[in-house]
N, C-alpha and C positions, 0 to 999 in steps of 0.2 A: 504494500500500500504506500503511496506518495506519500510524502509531508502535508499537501494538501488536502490528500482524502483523510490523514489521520485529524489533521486541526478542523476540519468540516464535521466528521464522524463527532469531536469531544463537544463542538457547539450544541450539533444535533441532539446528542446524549442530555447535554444539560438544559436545551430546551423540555425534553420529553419529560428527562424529569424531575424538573420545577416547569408546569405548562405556564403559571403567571407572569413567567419574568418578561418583560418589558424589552429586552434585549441583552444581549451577551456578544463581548467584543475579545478580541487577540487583539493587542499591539506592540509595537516595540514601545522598548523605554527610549525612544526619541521622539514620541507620541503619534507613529508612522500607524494605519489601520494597516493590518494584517489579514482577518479574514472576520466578519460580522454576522447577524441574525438581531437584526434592531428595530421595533416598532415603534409604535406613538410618534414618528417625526423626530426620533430622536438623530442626530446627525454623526455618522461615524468619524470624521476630521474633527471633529469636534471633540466629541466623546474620547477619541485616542490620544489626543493632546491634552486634556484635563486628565484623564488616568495618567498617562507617561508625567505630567507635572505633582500628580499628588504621591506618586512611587517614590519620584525623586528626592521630593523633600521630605517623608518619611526615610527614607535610606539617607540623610543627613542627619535628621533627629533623630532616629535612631543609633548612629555612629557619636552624634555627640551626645548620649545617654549611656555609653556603652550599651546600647540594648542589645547587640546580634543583628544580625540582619533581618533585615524587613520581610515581612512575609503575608502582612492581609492589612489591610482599611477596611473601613467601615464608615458610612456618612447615612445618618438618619436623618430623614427630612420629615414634615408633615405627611406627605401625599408618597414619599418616594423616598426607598434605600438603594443605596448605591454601594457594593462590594468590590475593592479591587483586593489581587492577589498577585503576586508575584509569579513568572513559570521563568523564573531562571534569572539570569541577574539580565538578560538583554529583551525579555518580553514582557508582558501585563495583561492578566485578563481578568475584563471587567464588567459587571452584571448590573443592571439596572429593574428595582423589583418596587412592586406596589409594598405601603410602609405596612400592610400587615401582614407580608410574607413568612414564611416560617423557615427563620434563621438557622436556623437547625440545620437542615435536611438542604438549603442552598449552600452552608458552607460544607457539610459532607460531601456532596456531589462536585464543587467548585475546586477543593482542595485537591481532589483525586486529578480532574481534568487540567488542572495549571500545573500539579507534576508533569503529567504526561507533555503535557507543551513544553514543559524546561527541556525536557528529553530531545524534545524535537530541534530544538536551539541550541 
């Protein structure tokens, strides 16, 4: 299987299963879209640049914390959660879900599929 049918396959996967999410993006961390699955009008140059900007400066804050490396956000909004994770130190993938998703079962699913992407990078 290609690099692109595997990164198509893990979107596909995590749409299926979280059906609510709102979209789910691959990008680089230079905020480059990679490959997407995004509704509501949400804009993937958009969306890929805000994830690649908030990666970044958690992997500064977390370097000047000593925390380790960076590995997930999280941004709660009224209306809307927004998950980014880490798939390597050169991608980002990032999920956009209605605010009463169940956080659970998006970051189980999320976590498995952003390995699999670091792999691919």
């Amino acid at each position: 299987m290609s690099k692109v049918e595997e990164i198509q396959k893990g979107i596909g996967q995590l749409r299926l299963a979280v059906p609510e999410l709102r979209g789910v993006l691959l990008a680089t961390t230079e905020g480059l879209p990679v490959a997407h699955s995004l509704s509501d009008g949400l804009d993937p140059q958009r969306f890929a640049a805000m994830a690649a900007a908030a990666v970044n400066l958690a992997r500064k804050f977390g370097e000047s914390l000593n925390a380790g490396p960076m590995a997930e956000i999280s941004v709660t909004g009224s209306d809307a959660q927004i998950y980014i994770y880490a798939a390597g130190p050169k991608a980002v993938l990032a999920l956009a879900a209605p605010a009463v998703s169940n956080t659970g079962l998006i970051h189980l699913e999320a976590r498995g599929v952003a390995r699999g992407f670091a792999e691919l990078f």
